[in-house]
C-alpha positions, 0 to 999 in steps of 0.5 A, spaced: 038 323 207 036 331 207 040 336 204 041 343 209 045 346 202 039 350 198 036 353 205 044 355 208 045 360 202 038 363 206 042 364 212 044 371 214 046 370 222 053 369 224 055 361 223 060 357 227 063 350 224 066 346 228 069 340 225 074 335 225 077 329 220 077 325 226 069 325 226 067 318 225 059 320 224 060 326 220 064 327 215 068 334 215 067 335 208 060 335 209 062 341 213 067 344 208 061 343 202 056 346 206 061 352 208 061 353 201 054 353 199 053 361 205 052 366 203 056 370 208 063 367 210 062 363 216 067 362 222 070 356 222 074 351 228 077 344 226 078 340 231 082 332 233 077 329 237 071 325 235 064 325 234 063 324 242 068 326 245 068 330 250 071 337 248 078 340 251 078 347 254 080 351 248 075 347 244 069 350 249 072 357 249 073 358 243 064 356 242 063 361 247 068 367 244 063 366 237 057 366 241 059 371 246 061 375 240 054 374 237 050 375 242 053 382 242 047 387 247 051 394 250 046 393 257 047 387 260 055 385 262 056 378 266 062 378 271 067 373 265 065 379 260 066 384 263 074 383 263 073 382 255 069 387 254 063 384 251 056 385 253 050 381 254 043 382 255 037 377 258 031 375 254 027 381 258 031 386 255 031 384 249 023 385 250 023 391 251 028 393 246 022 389 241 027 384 239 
């Protein structure tokens, strides 16, 4: 088995953990263990469903808010973050920014 713990204290990029006690595959104490081992305090999501299962509204909306957020650029807005204030940029701007 390989263990991600040693290479996650290097992290430095905002992190979402998304888990669930119900998860058959992996534990959430997995999660939990290796949310200790970050540097820099990760957001979290737990939630009901299994490993598989098809995720609800919420669940897919609060993925897309982190990233969203995380992906944060002041040139580029698309019509859904436009009401929430977030701007994006495309993979060009972020060449011509030398990103």
């Amino acid at each position: 088995m390989v263990s991600i713990a040693d290479p996650i204290k290097q992290v430095e990029c905002p992190l979402l953990f998304v888990y669930s006690k119900n998860d058959k595959i992996v534990s959430h104490e997995h999660s939990l263990k290796l949310i200790r081992e970050c540097v820099k305090k990760p957001e979290q999501l737990e939630i009901q469903e299994d490993h598989n299962t098809i995720r609800d509204s919420d669940t897919v909306e609060k993925i897309l808010e982190f990233l969203e957020k995380n992906l944060m650029y002041p040139n580029r807005r698309t019509e859904r973050n436009r009401s929430r204030g977030i701007s994006l940029c495309s993979r060009e701007d972020s060449k011509e920014r030398g990103r």
